[in-house]
C-alpha positions in Angstrom: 146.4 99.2 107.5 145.6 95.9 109.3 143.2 93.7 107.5 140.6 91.4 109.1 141.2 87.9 109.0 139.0 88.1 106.4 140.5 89.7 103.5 143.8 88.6 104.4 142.9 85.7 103.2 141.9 86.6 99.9 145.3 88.2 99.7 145.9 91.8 98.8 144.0 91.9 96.0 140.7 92.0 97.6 142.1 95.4 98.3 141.8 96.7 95.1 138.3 96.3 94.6 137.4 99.5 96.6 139.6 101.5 94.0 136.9 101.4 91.4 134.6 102.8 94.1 136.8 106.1 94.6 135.6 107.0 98.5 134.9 110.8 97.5 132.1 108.8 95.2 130.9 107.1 98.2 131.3 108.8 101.2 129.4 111.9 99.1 128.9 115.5 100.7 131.1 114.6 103.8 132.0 118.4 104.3 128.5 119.2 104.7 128.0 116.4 107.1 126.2 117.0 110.2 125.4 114.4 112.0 126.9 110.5 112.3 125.8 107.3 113.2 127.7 104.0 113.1 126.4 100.7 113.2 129.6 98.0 113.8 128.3 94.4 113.1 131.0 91.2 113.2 132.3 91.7 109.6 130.0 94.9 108.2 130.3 98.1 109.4 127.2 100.8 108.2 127.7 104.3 108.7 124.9 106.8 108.7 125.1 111.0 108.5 123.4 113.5 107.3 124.6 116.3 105.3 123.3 119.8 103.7 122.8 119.5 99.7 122.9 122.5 97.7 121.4 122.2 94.1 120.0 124.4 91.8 115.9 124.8 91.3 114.2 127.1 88.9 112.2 129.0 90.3 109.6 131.7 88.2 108.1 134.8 89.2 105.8 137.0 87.4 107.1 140.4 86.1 105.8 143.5 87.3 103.8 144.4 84.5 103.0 148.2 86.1 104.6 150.1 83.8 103.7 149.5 80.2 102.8 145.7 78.1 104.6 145.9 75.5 103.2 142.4 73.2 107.2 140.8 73.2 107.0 140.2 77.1 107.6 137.2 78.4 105.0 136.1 80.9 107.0 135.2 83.7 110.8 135.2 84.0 112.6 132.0 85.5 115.6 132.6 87.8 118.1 129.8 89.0 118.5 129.4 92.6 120.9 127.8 94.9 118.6 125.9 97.8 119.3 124.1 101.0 117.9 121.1 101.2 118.6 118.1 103.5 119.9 114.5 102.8 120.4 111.1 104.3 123.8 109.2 103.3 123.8 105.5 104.3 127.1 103.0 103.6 127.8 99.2 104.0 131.0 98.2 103.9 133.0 95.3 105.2 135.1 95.8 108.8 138.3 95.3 106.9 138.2 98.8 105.4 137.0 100.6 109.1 140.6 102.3 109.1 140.8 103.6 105.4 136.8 105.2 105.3 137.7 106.7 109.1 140.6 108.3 107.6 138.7 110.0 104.7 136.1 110.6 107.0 138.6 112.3 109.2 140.7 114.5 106.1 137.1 115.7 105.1 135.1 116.6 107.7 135.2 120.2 107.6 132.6 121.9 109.5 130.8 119.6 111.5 130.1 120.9 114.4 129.3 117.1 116.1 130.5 116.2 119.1 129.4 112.6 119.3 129.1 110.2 117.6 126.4 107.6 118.3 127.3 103.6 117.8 125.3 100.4 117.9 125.9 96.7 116.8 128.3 94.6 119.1 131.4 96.2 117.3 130.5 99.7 118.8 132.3 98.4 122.0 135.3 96.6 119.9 136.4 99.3 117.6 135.3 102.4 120.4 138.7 103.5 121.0 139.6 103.3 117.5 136.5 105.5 116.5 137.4 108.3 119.2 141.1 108.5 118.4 140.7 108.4 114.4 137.8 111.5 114.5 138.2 112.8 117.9 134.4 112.6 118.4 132.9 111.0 121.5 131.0 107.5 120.9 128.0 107.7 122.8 126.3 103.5 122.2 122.8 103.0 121.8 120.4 100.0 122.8 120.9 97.7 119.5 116.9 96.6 119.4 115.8 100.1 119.7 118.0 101.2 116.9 116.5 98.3 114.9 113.1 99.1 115.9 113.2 102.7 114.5 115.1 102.0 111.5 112.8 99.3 110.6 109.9 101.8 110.9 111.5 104.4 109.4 112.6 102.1 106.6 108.9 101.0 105.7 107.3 104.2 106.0 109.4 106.1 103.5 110.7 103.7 101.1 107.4 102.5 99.2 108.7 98.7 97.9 111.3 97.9 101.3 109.8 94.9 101.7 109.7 91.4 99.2 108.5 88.2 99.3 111.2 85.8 97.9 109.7 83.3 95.6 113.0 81.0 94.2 111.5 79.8 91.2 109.3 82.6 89.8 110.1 84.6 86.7 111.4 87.2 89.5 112.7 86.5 92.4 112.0 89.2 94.4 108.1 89.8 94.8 107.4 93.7 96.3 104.9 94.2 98.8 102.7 98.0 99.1 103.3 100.3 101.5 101.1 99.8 104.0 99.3 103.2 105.3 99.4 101.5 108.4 102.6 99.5 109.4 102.0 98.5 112.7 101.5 95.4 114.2 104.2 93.7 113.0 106.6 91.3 114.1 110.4 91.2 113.7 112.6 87.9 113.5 116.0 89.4 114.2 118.6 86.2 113.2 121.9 87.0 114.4 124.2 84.7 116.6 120.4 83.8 118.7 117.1 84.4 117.6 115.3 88.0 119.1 111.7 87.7 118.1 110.1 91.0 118.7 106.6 92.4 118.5 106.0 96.0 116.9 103.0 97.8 118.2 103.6 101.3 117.5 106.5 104.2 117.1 108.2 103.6 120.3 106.1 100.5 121.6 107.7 97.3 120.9 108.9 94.2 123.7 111.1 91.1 123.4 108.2 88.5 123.4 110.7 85.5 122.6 113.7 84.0 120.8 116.1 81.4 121.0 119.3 80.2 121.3 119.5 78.5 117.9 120.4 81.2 115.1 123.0 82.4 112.8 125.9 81.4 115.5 124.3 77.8 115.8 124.9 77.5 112.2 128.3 78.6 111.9 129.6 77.0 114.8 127.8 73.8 114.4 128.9 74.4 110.7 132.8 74.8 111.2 132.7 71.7 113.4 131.2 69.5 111.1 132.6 71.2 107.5 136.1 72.7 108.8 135.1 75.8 107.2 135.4 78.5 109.4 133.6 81.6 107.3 129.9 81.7 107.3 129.4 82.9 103.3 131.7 79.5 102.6 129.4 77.8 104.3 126.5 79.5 102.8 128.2 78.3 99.6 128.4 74.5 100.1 124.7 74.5 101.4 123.6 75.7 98.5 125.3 72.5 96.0 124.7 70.4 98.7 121.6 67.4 99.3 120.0 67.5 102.2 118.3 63.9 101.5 121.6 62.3 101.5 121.6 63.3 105.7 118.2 63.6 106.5 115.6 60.9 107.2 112.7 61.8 105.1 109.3 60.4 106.4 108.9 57.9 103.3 112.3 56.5 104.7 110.6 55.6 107.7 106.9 55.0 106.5 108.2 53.7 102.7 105.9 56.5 101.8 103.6 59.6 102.4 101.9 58.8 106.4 98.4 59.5 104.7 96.0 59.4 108.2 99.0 62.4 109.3 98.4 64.3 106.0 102.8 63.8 106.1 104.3 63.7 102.5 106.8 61.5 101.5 109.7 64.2 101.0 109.2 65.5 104.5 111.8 65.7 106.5 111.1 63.3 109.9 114.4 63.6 111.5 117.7 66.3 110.7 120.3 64.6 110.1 118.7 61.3 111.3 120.8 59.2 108.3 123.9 59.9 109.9 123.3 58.0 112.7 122.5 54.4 111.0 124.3 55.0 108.1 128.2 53.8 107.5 129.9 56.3 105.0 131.4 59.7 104.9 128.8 62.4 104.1 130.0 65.6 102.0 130.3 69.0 103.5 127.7 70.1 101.2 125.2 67.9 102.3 125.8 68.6 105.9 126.1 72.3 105.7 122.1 71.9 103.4 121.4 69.8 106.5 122.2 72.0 108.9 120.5 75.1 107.2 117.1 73.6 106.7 117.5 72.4 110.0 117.6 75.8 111.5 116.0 77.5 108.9 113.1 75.3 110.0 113.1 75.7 113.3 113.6 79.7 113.2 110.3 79.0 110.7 108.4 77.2 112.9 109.1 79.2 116.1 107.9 82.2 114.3 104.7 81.6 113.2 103.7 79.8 116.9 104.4 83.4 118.1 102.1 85.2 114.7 99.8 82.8 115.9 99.6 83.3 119.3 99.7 87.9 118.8 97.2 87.3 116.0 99.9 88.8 113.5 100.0 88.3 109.8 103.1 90.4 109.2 106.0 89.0 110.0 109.7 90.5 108.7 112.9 88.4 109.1 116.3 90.6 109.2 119.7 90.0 110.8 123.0 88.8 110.0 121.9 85.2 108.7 119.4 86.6 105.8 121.2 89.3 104.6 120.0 88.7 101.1 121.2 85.4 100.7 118.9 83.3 98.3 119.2 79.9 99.9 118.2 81.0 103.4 115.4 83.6 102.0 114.4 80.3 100.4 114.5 77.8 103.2 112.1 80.2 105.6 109.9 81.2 103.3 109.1 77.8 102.4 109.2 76.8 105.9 107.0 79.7 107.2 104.8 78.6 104.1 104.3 75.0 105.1 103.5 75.5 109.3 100.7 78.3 108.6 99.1 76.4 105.0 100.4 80.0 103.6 98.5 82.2 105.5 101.7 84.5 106.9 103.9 85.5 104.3 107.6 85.6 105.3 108.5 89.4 104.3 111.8 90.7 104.1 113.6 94.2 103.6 115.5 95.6 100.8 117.7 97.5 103.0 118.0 95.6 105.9 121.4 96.1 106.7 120.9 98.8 107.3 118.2 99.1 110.4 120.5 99.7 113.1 122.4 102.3 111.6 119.2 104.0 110.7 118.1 104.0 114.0 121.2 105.2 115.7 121.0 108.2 113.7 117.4 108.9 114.6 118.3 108.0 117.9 121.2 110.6 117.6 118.5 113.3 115.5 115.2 113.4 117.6 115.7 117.1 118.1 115.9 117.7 114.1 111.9 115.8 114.6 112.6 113.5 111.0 109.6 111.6 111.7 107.7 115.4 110.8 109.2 115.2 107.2 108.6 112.3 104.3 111.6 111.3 102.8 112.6 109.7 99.3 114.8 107.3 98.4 117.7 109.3 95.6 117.8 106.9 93.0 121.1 108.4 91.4 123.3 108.2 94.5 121.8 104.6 95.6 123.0 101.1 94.6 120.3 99.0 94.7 119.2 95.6 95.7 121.8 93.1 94.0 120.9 89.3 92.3 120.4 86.8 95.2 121.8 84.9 92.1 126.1 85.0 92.5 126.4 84.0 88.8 124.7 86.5 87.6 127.0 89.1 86.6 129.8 87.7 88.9 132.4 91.3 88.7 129.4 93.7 90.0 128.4 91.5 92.7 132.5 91.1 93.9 132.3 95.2 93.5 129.1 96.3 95.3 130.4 93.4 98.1 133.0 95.9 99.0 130.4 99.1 99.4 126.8 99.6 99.0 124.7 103.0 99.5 121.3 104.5 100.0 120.4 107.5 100.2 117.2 109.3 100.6 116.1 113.0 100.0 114.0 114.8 102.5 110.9 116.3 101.1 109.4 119.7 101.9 105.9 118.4 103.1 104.5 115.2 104.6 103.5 112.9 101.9 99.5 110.9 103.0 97.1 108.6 100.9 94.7 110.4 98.5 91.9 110.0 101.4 89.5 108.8 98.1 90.8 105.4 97.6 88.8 102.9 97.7 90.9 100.9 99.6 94.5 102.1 100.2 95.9 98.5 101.4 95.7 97.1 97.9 96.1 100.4 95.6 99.0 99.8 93.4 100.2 103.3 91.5 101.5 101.4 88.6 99.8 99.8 85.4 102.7 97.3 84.1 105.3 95.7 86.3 108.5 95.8 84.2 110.2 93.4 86.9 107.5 90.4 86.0 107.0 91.4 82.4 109.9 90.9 79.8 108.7 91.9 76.7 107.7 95.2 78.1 111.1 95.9 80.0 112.8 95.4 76.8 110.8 97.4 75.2 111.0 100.8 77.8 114.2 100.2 78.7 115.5 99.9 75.2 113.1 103.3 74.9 115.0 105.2 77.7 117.9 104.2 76.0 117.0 105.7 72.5 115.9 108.8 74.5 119.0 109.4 75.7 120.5 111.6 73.1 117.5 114.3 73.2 117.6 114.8 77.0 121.4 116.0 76.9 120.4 117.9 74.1 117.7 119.2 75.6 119.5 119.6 78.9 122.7 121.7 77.2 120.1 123.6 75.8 118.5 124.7 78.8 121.5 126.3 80.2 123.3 127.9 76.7 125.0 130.4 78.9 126.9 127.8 80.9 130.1 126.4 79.3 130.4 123.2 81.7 126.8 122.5 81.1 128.2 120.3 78.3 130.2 118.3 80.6 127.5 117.8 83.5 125.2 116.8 80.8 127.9 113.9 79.7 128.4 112.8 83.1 124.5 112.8 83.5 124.6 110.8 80.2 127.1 108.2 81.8 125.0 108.0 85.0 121.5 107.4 83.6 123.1 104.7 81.0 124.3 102.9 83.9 121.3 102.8 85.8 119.7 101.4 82.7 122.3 98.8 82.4 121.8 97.9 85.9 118.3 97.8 85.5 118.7 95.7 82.7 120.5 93.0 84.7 118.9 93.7 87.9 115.3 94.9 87.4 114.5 94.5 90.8 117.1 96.7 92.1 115.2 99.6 93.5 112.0 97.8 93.9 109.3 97.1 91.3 110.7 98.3 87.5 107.9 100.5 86.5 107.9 103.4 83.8 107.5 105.1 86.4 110.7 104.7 88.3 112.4 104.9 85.2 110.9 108.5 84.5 111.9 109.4 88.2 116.0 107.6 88.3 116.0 110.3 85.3 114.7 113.1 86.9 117.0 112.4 89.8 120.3 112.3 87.9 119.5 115.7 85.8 119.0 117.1 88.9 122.3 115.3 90.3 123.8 117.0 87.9 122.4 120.5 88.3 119.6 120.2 85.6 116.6 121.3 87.5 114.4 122.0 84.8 115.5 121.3 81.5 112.6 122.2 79.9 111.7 125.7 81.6 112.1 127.8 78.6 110.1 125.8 76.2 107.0 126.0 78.8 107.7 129.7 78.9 107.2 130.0 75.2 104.5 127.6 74.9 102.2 129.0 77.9 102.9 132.6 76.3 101.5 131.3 72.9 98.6 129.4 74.1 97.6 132.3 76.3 97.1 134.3 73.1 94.4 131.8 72.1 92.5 131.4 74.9 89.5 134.2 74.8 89.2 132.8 71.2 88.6 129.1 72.3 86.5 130.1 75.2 84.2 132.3 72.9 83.7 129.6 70.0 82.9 126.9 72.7 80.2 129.0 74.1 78.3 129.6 70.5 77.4 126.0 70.9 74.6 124.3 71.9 74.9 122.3 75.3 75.5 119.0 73.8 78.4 120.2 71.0 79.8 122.5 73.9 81.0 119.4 76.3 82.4 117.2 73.4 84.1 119.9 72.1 85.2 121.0 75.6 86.5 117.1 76.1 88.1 117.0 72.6 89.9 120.1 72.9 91.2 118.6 76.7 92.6 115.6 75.1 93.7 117.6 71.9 95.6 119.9 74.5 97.2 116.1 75.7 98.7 115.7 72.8 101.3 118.3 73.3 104.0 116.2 75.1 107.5 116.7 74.9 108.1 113.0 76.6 106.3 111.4 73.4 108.5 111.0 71.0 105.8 110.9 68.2 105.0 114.6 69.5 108.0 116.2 70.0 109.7 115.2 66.8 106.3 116.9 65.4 107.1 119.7 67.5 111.0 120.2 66.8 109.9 120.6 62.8 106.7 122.7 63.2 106.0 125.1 66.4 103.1 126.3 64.8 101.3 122.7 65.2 98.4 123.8 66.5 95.6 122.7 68.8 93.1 122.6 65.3 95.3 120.2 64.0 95.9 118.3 67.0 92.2 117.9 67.4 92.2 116.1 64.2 95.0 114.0 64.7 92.5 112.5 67.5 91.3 109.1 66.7 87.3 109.2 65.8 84.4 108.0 68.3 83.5 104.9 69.4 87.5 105.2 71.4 89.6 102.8 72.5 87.9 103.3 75.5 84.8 105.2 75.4 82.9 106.0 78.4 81.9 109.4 76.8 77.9 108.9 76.5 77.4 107.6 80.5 79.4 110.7 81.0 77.1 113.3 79.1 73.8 111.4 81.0 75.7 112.1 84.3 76.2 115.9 83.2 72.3 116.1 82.9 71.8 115.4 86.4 73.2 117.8 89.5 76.2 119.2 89.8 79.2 117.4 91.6 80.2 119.6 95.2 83.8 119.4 94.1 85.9 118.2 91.4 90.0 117.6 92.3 91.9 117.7 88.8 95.1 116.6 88.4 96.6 118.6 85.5 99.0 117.6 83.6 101.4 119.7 80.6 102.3 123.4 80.2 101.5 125.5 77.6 98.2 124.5 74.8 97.3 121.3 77.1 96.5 123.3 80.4 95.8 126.6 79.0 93.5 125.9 75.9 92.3 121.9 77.1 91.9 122.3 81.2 90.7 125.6 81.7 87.8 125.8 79.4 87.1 122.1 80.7 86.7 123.5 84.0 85.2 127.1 83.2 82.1 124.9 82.6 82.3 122.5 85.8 82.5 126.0 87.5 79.2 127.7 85.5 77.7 124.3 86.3 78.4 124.8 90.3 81.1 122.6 90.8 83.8 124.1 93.0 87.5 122.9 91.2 90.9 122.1 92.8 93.7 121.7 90.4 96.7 119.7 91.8 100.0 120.2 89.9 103.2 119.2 90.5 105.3 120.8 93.4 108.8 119.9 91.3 109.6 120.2 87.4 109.3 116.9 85.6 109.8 116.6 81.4 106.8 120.1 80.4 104.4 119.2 83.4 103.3 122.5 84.4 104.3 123.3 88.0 102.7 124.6 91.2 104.8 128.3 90.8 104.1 128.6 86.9 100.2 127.6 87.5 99.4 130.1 90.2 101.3 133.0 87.5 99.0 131.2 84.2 95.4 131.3 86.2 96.1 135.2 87.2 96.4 135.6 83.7 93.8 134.3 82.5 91.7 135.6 85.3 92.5 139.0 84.1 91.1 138.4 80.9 87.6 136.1 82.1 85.5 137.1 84.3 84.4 133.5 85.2 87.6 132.8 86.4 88.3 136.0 88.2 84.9 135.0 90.2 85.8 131.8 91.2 88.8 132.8 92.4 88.0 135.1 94.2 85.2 133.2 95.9 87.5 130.4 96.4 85.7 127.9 94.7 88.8 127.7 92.6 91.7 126.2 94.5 95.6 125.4 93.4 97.1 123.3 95.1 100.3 121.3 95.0 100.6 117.5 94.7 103.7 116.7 96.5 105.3 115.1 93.6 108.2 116.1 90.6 107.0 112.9 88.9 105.4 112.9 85.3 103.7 109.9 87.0 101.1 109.8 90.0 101.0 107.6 93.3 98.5 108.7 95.0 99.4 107.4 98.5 102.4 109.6 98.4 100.3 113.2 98.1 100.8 116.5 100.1 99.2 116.5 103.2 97.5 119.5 102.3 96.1 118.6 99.3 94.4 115.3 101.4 92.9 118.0 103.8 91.7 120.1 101.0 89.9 117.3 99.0 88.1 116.2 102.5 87.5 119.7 103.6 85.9 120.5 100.5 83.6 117.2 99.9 85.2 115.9 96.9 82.7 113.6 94.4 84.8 113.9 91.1 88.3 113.4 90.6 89.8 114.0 87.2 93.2 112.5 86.1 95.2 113.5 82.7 97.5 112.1 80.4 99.3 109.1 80.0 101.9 109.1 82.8 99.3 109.9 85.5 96.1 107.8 83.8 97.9 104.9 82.0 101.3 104.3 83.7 99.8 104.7 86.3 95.9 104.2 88.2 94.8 103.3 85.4 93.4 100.7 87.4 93.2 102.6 90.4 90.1 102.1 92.3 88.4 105.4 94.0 85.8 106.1 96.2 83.6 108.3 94.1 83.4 109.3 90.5 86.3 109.5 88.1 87.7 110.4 85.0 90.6 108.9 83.3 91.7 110.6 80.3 95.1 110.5 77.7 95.9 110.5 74.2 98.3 107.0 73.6 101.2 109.0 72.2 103.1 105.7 72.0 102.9 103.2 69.1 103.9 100.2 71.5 101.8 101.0 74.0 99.1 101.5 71.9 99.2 98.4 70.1 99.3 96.5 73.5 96.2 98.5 74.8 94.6 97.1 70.9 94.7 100.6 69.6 96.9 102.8 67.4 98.9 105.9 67.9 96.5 109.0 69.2 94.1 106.3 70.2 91.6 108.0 73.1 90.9 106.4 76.6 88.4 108.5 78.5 87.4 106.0 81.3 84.5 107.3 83.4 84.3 105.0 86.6 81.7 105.2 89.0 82.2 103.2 92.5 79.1 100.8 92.6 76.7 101.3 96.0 77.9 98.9 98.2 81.5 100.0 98.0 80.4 103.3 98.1 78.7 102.4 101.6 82.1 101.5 103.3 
């Protein structure tokens, strides 16, 4: 196999490296491939396709109870099904290995019934032949800046923290930015050999408004002629040991000091290299590569934010071949781009920028499969992350991932929109803590997921009894998760912000990598069964009571219900040694009024006045929580007038009660109360699911029909349960009308960082204040 320049250098070994990445490991799925993209840079090559993924989903159905109940029924039975769904495989890796990945390609594509190929980047036209003769498939080449274009839209509507702000000195390098419901205008600063500057208007409307001749080639070039060092990353190297003072003429050399009436400082640089010039003595390659850099670096700054200036833009991304991650030139523009707007236009770049073309060729390549109509995820399990800009962190993983790097992202069943009742979606930000800026806490949860460990294969194994290799998958999960931790551990900014949150969902993703779809199905089972038997009893002791006693024992027994959480650890070791732990008891375990956080009295006066139009709940667990502690809650918003949507989950997560096993519960217990029966047949009870298979919430990542539903209907009230959905996250979430936040801390940590203890009580009751209200 010939080598590139490149790696022959580094001698065979450099070879080696992609044997720890095994290429069936990379290049995953191939045989269901469908569709390929290839995006041939000077020394990268990114390949994109798309392949078929079949996994296994529980799925539950109720039994046809026409013939005869007999009392040892189980409610519903739960099936395992084989399903379809679609994924998105993207992979860096460097041009040397083009002939060994075509070659696997080649051996394993099976049934693809592609024709063509498409190709962008200025290699599509170098390695063409190669491509046709290796997999007999037709390179059709695409329009490089279009390809960008799309990828770059695609990439920052579906992948919620793509882009960062790089800040060199801060606690963590990487800053994340929202997702922006809107992403257009923008501009692009596209630094390869020249500078492309391009502005973004909307899906397909973008032009060329600029650029210039001094980029990422001016550096090498003028680089290799003044250092002798002929590879860009070398040269990358030496600028960042080197001193640019020692070359360039700072304005205090000229001035002796700052040049107050110009507002210059001292340390400004007057003139690039403008020491070399008056100065006898040899300067180090260091210094003149640091030079050189800030030089351009400057310059590229400078000439972008004349043109944000002049199209009134504030967003401005850099991507190309000279960023690509690399800490000293993220550095240089940002502080560059900084100092000529007085920080008013942040210099933004993208996680997976590398990727852009590639992505867009494949769009290009899939327009008739309409993409754009789906939302997509990135898959945490089968994606490497963003690496340390820092080389000497963890030195062997950055040599490894060097060689290959993947993402890969999940397509989702239903378009994914802002809850339309934020206050103001720009700034909403799903999650409480960030773990990437916050040490103490990341030690703490990871060290957490880590101890957890153990009980999920358990838990997992014992979900599938019947399946002897259940006990393997459930190691190799094991092995999978641990890693991710590690990584995380090193590298907490890998797949964006570090939240509980993303930690819950890498989790979820690798069970269900490895066929766990629902480890805890059968436990819900049981548990809804059993509650179910209590409900009538609940309901009719609640409504012995007079008004007043009736809604605070209708809230207690809702948070009592929250206590039942098999993702607590408090709980479910209560759990594993007594099943009869009831809800009586679990009131009791509930800390006494005044709460941690006690908004209950404003929320009694509010209940005195009318009734809200229409309250949106978002439920939370299976079993006593939604059975015994939501419905009873919302029996009496419904009596009261209120019409109710509850929004569960459209996926299993940890016992979150799902879409499919909510719709089977409220027929049951509309059978046995008449209230409910009512509403639902009026439809002023409404199910409906919420997009996710998160135990956490974002709510500017919900089913589109859901957002219809909540506007439809007039929503005034939204409710939102337990601690993943109201602590991890919004629990500073700001809406545009009335809400409740409720959870039971089932967390000692957390707990004691909120200023409570265990089974401490928040019940938040926020109302938006008039002039907000009047947006």
């Amino acid at each position: 196999m010939a080598l590139s320049g490149g790696a022959a250098d580094r001698g065979s070994h450099s070879m080696d490296k992609s044997i720890t990445l095994p290429p069936d490991e990379i290049f995953r799925n191939l045989e269901n491939a469908k569709r390929f993209a290839i995006d041939i840079g000077g020394s990268l090559t990114k390949l994109a396709y798309y392949s078929t993924v079949q996994h296994k989903v529980a799925k539950v159905r109720s039994f046809d109870h026409s013939a005869k109940e007999t009392d040892g029924d189980p409610l519903y039975e739960i099936s395992v099904q084989e399903e379809i769904t679609a994924r998105l495989h993207f992979i860096k890796f460097e041009n040397a290995y083009i002939e060994t990945c075509l070659d696997f390609i080649k051996d394993h594509l099976v049934n693809t019934e592609t024709k063509v190929i498409k190709a962008t980047g200025g290699g599509a036209y170098k390695f063409k032949d190669l491509v046709e003769k290796k997999l007999k498939l037709k390179v059709d080449k695409e329009d490089e800046m279009t390809c960008l274009i799309k990828g770059c839209n695609f990439v920052l509507k579906n992948i919620p923290h793509e882009a960062f702000v790089y800040a060199k000195h801060a606690d963590s390098e990487f800053r994340f930015q929202n997702t922006h419901p809107d992403i257009f205008p923008y501009l692009l600063i596209n630094i390869g050999s020249g500078v492309s500057i391009v502005k973004v208007e909307a899906e397909d409307k973008f032009e060329r408004i600029g650029g210039s001749s001094i980029g990422g080639g001016t550096f090498w070039g003028l680089g290799a002629l003044l250092t002798k060092t002929k590879r860009f990353d070398e040269l990358l190297q030496l600028a960042s040991k080197g001193q640019h003072t020692n070359v360039d003429m700072l304005v205090k050399d000229i001035y002796g000091g700052a040049y107050g009436s110009l507002g210059l400082t001292g340390d400004l640089i007057a003139s690039s290299f403008g020491k070399s010039a008056t100065t006898d003595k040899e300067f180090s390659k260091e210094d003149m590569a640091k030079s050189l850099l800030h030089m351009i670096s400057n310059d590229i700054g400078q000439l972008a934010c004349l043109y944000a200036k002049l199209h009134n833009l504030t967003r401005v991304y850099f991507g190309g071949f000279f960023i690509r991650g690399h800490p000293v030139t993220m550095h240089t523009i940002t502080y560059s781009i900084n100092f000529f707007t007085k920080g008013e236009v942040q210099a933004l770049f993208l996680r997976h920028e590398g990727y852009l073309g590639a992505i867009g060729a494949f769009l290009k390549g899939a327009e008739e499969d309409n993409p754009n109509q789906y939302s997509w995820e990135e898959n945490y399990a089968g994606s490497s992350g963003l690496m340390s800009a820092s080389p000497e962190l963890n030195p062997v993983q950055r040599a490894r991932s060097g060689t290959f790097d993947m993402l890969e992202m999940d397509r989702l069943d239903r378009q994914l929109v802002n809850l339309p009742l934020l206050q103001d979606p720009t700034s909403y930000i799903p999650d409480t803590v960030d773990l990437t800026e916050d040490a103490l806490a990341r030690e703490y949860w990871l060290y957490c997921f880590e101890e957890a460990l153990d009980g999920v294969v358990k838990r997992a194994i014992a979900s599938q009894k019947d399946q002897p290799e259940a006990v393997e998958r459930a190691e190799k999960f094991r092995q999978k998760y641990r890693h991710k931790v590690q990584t995380l551990r090193h590298q907490p900014f890998a797949y964006g912000s570090l939240t509980v949150r993303s930690l819950l969902d890498t989790r979820e993703h690798c069970l269900n990598e490895f066929n766990f779809p629902d480890p805890y199905s059968k436990i819900k089972q049981k548990e809804n069964d059993m509650a179910l038997k209590y409900y009538l009893k609940v309901v009719t002791s609640v409504e012995e009571l007079s008004w007043e006693q009736r809604q605070f024992t209708l809230v207690k027994g809702l948070l009592a219900g929250n206590v039942f959480d098999w993702g607590a650890k408090a709980v479910s070791d209560v759990l594993e040694s007594d099943p009869e732990f009831g809800f009586e008891q679990a009131k009791q375990q509930l800390q006494e009024r005044p709460w941690l956080v006690d908004a209950y009295n404003q929320w009694i006066e509010r209940l005195k006045g009318p009734p809200h139009k229409c309250a949106l709940f978002f439920v939370d667990n299976s079993g006593i929580d939604i059975i015994l502690g939501v419905f009873p809650f919302i029996r009496e918003l419904l009596v009261r007038g209120t019409e109710v949507v509850l929004a569960s989950n459209s996926g299993p997560a940890l016992n979150d009660v799902t879409n499919s096993e909510l719709q089977i519960l409220t027929e049951k217990i509309a059978a046995m109360d008449p209230v409910i029966h009512a509403a639902l047949k009026e439809d002023r009870l409404a199910l409906v699911q919420n997009g996710s298979s998160s135990p956490c919430l974002d709510l500017s990542r919900l089913d589109k029909v859901l957002a219809t539903v909540v506007r439809e209907r007039g929503t005034d009230l939204v409710i939102i349960e337990g601690m993943g959905r109201a602590i991890h996250t919004n629990y500073y979430a700001m809406l545009s009308c009335e809400s409740l936040k409720l959870a039971v801390i089932k967390n000692s940590w957390l707990a004691e960082r909120l200023g409570g203890k265990i089974f401490s009580v928040v019940f938040k009751y926020e109302v938006p204040s008039k002039a907000q209200g009047q947006h």
